[in-house]
PQR file of N, CA, C, O and H, with PARSE charges and radii, in Angstrom:
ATOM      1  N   UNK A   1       0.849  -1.173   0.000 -0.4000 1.5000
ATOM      2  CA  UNK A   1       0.000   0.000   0.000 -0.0000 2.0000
ATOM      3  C   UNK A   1       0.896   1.238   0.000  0.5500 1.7000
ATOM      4  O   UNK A   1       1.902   1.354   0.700 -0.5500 1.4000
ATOM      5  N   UNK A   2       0.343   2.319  -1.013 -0.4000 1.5000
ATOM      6  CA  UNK A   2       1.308   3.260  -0.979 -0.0000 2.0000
ATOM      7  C   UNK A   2       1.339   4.375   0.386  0.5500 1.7000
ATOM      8  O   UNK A   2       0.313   4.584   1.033 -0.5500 1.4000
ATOM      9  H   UNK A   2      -0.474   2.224  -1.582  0.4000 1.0000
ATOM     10  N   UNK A   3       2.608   5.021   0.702 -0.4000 1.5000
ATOM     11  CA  UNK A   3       2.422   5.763   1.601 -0.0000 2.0000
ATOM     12  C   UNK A   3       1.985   6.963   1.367  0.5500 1.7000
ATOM     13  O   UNK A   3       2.621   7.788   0.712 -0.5500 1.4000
ATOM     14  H   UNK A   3       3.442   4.852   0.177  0.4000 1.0000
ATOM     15  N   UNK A   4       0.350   7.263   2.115 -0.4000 1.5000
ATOM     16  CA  UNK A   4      -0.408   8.202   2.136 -0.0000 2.0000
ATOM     17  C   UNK A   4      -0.174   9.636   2.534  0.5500 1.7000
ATOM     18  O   UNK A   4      -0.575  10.685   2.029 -0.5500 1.4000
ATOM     19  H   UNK A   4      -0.168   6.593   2.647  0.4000 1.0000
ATOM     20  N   UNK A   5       0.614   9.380   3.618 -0.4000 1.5000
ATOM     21  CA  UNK A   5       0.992  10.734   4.187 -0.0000 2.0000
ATOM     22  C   UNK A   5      -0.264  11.417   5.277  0.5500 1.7000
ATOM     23  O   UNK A   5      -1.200  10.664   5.547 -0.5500 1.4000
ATOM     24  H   UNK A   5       0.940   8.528   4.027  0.4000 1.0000
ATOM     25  N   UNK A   6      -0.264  12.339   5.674 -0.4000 1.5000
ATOM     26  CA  UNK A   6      -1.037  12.935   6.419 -0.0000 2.0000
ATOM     27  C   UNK A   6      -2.576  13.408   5.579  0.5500 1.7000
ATOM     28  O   UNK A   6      -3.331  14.250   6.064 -0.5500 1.4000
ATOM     29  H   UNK A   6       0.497  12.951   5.455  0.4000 1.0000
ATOM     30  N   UNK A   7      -2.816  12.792   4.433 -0.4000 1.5000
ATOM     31  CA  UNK A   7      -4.100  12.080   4.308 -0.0000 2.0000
ATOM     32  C   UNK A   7      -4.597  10.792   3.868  0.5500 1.7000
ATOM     33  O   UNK A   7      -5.235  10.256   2.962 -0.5500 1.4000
ATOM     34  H   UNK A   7      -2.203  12.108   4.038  0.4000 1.0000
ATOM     35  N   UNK A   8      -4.207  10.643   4.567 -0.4000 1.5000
ATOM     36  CA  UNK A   8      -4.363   9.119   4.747 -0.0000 2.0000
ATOM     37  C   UNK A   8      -5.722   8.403   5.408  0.5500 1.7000
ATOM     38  O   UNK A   8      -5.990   7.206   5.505 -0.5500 1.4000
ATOM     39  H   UNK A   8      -3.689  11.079   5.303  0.4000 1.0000
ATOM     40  N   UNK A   9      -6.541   9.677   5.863 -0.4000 1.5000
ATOM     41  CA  UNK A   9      -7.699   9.781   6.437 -0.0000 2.0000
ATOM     42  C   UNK A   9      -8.886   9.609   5.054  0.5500 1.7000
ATOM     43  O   UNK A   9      -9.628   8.741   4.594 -0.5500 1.4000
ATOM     44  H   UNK A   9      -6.322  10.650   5.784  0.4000 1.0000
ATOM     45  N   UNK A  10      -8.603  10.652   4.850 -0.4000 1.5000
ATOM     46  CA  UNK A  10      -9.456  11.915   3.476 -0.0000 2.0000
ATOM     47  C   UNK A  10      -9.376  10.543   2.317  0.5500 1.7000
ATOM     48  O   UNK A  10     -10.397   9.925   2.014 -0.5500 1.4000
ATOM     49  H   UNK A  10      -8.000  11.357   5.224  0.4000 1.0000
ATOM     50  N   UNK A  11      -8.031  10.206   1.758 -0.4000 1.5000
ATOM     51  CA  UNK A  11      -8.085   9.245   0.645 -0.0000 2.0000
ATOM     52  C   UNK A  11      -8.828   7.657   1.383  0.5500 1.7000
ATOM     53  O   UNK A  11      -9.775   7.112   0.817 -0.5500 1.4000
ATOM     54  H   UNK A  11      -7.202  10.708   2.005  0.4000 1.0000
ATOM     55  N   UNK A  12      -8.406   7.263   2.283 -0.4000 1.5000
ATOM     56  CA  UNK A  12      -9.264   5.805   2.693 -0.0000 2.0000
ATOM     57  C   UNK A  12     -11.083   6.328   3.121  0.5500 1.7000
ATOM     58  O   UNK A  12     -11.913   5.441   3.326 -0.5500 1.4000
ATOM     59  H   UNK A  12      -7.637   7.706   2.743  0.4000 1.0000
ATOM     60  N   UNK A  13     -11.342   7.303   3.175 -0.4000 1.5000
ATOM     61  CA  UNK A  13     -12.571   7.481   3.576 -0.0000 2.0000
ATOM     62  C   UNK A  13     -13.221   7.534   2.200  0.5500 1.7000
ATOM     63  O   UNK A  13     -14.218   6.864   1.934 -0.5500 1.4000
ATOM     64  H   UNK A  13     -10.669   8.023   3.008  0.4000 1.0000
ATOM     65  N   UNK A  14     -12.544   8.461   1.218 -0.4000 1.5000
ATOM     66  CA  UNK A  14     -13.057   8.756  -0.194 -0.0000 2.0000
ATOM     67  C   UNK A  14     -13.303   7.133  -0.880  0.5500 1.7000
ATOM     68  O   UNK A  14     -14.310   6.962  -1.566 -0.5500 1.4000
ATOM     69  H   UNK A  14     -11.734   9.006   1.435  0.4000 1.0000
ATOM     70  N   UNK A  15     -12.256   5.880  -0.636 -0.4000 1.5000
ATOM     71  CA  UNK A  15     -11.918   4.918  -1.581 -0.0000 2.0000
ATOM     72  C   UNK A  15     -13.519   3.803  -0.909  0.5500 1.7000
ATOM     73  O   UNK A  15     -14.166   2.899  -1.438 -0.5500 1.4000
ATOM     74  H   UNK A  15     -11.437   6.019  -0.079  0.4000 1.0000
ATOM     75  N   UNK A  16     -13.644   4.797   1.045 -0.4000 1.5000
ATOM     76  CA  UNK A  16     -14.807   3.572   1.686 -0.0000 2.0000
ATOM     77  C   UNK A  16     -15.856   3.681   1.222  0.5500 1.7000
ATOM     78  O   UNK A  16     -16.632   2.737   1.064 -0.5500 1.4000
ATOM     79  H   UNK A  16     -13.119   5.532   1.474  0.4000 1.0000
ATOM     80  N   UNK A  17     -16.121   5.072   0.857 -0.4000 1.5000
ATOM     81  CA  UNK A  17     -17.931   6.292   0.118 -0.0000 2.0000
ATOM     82  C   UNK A  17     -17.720   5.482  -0.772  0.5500 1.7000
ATOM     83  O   UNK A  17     -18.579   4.612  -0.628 -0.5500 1.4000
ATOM     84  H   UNK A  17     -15.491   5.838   0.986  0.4000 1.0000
ATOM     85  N   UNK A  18     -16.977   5.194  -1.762 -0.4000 1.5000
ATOM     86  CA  UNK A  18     -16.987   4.835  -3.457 -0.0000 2.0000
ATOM     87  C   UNK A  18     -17.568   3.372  -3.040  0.5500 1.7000
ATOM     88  O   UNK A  18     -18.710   3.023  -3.338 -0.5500 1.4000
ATOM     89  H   UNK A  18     -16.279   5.900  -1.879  0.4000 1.0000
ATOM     90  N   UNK A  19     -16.672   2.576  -2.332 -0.4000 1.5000
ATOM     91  CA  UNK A  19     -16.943   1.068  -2.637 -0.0000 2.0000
ATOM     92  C   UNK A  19     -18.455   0.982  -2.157  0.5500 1.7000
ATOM     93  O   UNK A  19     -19.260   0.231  -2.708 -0.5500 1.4000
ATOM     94  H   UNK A  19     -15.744   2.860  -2.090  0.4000 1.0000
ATOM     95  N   UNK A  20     -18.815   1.892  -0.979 -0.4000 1.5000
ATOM     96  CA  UNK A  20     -20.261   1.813  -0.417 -0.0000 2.0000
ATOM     97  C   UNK A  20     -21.354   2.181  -1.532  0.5500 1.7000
ATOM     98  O   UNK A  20     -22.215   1.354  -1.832 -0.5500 1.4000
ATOM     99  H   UNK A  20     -18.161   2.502  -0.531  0.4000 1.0000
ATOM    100  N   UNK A  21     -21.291   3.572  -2.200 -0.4000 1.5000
ATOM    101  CA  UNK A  21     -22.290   3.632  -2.745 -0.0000 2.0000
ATOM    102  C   UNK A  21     -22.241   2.900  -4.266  0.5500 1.7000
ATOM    103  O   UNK A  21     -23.181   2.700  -5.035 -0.5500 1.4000
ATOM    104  H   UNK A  21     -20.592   4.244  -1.956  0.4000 1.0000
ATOM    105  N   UNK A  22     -20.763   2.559  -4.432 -0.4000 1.5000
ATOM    106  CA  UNK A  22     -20.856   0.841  -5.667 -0.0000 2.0000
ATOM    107  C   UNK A  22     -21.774  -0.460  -5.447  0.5500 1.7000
ATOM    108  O   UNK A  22     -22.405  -1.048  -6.327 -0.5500 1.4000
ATOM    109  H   UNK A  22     -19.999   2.722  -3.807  0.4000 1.0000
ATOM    110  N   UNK A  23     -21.707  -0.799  -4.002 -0.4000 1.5000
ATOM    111  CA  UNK A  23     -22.406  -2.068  -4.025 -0.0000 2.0000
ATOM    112  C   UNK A  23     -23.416  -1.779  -3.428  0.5500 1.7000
ATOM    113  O   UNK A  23     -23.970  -2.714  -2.849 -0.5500 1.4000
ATOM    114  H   UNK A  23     -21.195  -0.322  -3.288  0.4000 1.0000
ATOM    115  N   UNK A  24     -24.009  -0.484  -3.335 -0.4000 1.5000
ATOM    116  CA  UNK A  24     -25.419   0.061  -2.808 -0.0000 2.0000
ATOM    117  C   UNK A  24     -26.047   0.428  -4.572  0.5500 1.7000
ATOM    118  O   UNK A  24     -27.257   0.390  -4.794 -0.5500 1.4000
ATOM    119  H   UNK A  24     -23.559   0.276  -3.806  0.4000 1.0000
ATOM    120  N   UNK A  25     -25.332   0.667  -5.360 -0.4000 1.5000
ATOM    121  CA  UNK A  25     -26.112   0.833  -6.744 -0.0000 2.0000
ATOM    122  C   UNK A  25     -25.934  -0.658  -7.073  0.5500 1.7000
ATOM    123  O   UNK A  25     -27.054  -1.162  -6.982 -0.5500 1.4000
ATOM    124  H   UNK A  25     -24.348   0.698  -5.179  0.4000 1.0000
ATOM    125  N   UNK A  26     -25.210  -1.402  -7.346 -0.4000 1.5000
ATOM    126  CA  UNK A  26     -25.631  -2.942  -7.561 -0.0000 2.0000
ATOM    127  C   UNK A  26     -26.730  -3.613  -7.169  0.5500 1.7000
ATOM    128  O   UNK A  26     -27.523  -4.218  -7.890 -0.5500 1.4000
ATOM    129  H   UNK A  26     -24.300  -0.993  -7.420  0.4000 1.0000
ATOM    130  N   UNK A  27     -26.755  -3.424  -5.441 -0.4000 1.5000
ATOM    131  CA  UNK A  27     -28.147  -3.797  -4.706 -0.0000 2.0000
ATOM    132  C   UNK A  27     -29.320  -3.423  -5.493  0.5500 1.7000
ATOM    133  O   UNK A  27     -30.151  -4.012  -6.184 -0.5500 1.4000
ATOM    134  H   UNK A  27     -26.110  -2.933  -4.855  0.4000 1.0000
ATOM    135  N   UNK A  28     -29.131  -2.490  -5.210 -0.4000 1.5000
ATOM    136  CA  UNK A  28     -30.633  -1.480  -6.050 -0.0000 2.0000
ATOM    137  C   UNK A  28     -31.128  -1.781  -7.307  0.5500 1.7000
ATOM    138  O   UNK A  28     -32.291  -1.681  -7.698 -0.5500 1.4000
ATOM    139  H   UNK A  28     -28.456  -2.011  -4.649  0.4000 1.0000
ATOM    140  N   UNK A  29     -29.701  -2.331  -8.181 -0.4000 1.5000
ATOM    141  CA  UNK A  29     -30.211  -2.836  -9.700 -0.0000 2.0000
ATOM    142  C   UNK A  29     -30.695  -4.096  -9.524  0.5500 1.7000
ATOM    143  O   UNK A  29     -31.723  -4.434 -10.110 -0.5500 1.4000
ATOM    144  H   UNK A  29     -28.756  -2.412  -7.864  0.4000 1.0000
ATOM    145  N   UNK A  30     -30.053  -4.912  -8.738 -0.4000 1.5000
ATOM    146  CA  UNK A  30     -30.332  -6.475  -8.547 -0.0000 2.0000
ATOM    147  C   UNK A  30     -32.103  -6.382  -8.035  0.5500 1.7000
ATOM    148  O   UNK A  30     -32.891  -7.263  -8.380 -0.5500 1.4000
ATOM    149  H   UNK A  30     -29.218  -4.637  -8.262  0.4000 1.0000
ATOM    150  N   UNK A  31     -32.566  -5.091  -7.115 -0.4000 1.5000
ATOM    151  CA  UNK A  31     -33.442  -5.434  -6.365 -0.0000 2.0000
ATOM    152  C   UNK A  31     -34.858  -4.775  -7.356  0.5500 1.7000
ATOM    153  O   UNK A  31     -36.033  -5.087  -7.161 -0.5500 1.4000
ATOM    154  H   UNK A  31     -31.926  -4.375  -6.835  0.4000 1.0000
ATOM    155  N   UNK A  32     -34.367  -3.831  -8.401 -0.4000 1.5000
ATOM    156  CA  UNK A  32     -35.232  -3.257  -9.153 -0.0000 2.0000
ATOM    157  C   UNK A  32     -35.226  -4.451 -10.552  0.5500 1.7000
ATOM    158  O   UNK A  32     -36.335  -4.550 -11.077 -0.5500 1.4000
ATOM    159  H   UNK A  32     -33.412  -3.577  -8.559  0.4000 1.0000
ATOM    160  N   UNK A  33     -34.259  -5.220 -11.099 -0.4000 1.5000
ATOM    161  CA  UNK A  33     -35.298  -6.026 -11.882 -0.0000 2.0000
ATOM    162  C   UNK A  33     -35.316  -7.180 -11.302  0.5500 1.7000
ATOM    163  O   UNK A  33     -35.003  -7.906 -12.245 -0.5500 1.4000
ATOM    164  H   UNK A  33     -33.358  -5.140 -10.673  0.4000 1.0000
ATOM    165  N   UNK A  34     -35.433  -7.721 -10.592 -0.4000 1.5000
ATOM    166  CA  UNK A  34     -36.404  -8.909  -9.692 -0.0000 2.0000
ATOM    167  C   UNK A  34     -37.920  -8.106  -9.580  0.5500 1.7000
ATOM    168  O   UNK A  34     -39.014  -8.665  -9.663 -0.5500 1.4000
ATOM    169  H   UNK A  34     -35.687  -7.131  -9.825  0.4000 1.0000
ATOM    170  N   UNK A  35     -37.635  -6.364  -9.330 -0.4000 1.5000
ATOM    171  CA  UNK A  35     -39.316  -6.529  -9.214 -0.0000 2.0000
ATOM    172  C   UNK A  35     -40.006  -6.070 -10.698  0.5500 1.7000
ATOM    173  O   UNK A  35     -41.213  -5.862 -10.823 -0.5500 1.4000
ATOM    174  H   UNK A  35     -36.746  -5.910  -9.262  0.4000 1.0000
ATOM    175  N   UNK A  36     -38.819  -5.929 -12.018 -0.4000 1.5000
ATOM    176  CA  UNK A  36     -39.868  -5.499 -12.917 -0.0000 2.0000
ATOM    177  C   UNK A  36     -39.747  -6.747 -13.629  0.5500 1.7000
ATOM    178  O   UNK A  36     -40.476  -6.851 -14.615 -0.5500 1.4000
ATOM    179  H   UNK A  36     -37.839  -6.098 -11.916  0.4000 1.0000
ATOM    180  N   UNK A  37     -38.977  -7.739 -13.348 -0.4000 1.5000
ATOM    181  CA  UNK A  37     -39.237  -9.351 -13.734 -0.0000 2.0000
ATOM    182  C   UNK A  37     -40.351  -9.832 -13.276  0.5500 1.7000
ATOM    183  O   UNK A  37     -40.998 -10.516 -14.070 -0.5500 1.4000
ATOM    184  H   UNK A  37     -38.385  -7.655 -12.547  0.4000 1.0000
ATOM    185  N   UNK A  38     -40.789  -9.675 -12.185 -0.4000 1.5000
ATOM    186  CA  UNK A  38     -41.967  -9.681 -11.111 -0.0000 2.0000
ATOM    187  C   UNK A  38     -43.632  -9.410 -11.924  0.5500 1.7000
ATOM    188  O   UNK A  38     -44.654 -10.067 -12.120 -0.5500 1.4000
ATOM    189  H   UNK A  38     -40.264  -9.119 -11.540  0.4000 1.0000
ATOM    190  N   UNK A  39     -43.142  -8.094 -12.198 -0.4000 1.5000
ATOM    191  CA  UNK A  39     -43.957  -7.239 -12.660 -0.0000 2.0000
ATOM    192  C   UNK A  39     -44.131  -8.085 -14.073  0.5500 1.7000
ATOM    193  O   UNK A  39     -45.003  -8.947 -13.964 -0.5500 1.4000
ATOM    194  H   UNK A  39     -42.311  -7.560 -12.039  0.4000 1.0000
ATOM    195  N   UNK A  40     -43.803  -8.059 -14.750 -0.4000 1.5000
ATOM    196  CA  UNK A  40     -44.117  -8.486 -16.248 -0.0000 2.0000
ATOM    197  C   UNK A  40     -44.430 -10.117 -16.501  0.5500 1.7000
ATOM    198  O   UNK A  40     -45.105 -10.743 -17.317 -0.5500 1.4000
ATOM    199  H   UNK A  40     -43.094  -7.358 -14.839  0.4000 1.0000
ATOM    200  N   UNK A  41     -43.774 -10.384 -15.626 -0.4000 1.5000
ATOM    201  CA  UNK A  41     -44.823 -12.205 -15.286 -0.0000 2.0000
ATOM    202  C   UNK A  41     -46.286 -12.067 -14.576  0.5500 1.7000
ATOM    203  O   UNK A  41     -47.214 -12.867 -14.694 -0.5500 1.4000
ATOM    204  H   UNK A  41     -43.226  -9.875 -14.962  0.4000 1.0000
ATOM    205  N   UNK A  42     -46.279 -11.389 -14.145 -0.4000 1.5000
ATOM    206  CA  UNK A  42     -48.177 -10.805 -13.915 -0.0000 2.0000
ATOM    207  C   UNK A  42     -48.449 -10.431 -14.694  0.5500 1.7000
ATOM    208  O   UNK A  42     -49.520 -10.832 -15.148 -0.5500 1.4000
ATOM    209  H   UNK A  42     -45.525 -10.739 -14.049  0.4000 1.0000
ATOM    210  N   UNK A  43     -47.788  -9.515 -15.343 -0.4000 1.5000
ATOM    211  CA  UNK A  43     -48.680  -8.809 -16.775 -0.0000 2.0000
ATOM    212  C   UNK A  43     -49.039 -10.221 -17.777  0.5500 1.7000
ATOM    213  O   UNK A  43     -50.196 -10.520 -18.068 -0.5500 1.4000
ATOM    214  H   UNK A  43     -46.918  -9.189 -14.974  0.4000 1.0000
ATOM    215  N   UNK A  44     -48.007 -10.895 -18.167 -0.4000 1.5000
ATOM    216  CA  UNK A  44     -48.106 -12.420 -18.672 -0.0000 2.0000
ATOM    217  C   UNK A  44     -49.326 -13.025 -18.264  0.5500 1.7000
ATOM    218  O   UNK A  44     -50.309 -13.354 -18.928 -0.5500 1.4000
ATOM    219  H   UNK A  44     -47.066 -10.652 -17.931  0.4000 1.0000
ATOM    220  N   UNK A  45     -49.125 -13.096 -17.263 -0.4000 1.5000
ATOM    221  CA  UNK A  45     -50.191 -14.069 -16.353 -0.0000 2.0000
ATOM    222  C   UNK A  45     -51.921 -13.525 -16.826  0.5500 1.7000
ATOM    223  O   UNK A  45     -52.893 -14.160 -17.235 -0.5500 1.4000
ATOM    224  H   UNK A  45     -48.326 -12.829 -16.724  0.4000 1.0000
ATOM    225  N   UNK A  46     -51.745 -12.392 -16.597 -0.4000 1.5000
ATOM    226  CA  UNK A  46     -53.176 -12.059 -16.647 -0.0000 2.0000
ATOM    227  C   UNK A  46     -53.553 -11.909 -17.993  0.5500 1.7000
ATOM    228  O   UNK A  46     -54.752 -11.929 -18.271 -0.5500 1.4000
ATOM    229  H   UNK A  46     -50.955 -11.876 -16.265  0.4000 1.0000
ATOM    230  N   UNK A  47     -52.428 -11.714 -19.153 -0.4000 1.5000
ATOM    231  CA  UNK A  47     -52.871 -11.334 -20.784 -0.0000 2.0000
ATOM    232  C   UNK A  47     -53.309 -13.403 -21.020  0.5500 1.7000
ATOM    233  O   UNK A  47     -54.384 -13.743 -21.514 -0.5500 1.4000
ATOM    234  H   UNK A  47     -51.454 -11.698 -18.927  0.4000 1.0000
ATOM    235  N   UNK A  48     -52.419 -14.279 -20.633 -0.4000 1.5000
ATOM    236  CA  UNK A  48     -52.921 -15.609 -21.031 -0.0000 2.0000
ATOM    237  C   UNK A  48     -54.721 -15.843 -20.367  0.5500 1.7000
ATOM    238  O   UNK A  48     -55.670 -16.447 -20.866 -0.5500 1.4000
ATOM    239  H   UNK A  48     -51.545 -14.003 -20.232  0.4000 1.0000
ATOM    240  N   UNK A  49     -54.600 -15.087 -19.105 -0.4000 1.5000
ATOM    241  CA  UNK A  49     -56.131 -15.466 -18.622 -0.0000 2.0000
ATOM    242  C   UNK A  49     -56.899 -15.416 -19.202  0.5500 1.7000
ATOM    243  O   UNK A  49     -57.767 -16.269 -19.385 -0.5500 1.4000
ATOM    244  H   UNK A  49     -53.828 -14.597 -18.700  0.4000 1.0000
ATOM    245  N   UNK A  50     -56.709 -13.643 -19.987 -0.4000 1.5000
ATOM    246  CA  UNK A  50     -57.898 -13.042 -20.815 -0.0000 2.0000
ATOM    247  C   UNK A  50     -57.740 -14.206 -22.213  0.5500 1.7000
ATOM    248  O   UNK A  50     -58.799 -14.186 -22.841 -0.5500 1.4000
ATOM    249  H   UNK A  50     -56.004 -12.950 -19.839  0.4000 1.0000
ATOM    250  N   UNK A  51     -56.961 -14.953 -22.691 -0.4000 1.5000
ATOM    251  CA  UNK A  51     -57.145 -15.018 -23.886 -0.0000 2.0000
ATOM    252  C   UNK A  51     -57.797 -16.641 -23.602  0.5500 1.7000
ATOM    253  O   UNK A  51     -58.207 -17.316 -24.546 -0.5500 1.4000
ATOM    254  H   UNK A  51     -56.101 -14.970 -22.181  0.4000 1.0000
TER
END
């Protein structure tokens, strides 16, 4: 690891925000199409009923 110097604070806090809100937008994609996969197998569901 390279030597940071007296921010060594500022750069590991900046590198912790990034990785956090990286696998907080992954979550969010993973969790938004499960529900519009969700969503469009009902829509399915109910267009075979009607027919």
């Amino acid at each position: 690891m390279p030597d940071l110097g007296r921010y060594a604070v500022e750069v590991l806090s900046a590198y912790g925000a990034t990785i956090l809100l990286l696998i907080l937008l992954v979550l969010g994609s993973i969790w938004r199409a499960r529900r519009v996969l969700r969503d469009l197998r009902e829509a399915e569901a109910r267009k075979e009923a009607r027919s």
